[in-house]
N, C-alpha and C positions, 0 to 999 in steps of 0.2 A: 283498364278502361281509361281512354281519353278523358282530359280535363273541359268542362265547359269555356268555352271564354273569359275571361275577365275574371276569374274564382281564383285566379292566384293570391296572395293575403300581401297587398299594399308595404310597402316599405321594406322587404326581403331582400330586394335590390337595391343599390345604388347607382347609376349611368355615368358615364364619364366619356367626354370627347375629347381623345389622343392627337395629342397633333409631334410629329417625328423630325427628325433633322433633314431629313431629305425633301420636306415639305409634303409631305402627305396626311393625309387625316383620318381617321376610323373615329364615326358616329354612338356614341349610345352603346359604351364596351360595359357589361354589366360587374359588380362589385358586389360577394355580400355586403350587405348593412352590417352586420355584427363582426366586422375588419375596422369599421370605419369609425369615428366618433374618441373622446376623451381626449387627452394632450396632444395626439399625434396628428389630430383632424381626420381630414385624408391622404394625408399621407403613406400609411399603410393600400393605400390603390395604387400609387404607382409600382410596389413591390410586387403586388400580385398581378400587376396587367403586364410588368416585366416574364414573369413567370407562364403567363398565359401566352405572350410574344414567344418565350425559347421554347414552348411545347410545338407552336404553330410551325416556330422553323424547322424543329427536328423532322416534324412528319413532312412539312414540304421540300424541303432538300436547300430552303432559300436563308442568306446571311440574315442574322436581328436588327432591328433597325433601331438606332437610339432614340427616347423619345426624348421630344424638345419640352413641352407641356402637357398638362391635365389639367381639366377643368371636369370642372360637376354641370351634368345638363342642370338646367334652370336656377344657377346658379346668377347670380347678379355682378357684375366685371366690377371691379374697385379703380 
């Protein structure tokens, strides 16, 4: 049975907006939360959005694209 709206439990996710070497950008790429956090920060998101990029390539037939940056949506620019 379908989820109501909004019933998902807060903080499960993490978001991250990729930006790649060829200048292109993917919005709000989701990240467990329980990856992310202690010495590494988030660090550990760019491995796994790497990982979620070579699945995407396999099934669509197209090269990986390297990423340039990650940032955390609502995160504050230093």
């Amino acid at each position: 049975m379908p989820k109501k709206p909004g019933t998902n439990p807060k903080g499960e996710f993490a978001f991250f907006n990729v930006v790649y070497e060829d200048g292109s950008q993917k919005s709000n790429r989701r990240v467990p939360a329980e990856l992310l956090g202690g010495l590494d920060g988030d660090e550990p998101a760019r491995g796994y959005i790497m990982e979620q990029d070579r699945e995407i390539a396999e099934k669509s037939g197209r090269p990986v694209l390297a990423i340039k940056s990650i940032a955390r949506v609502g995160a504050k620019k230093k």
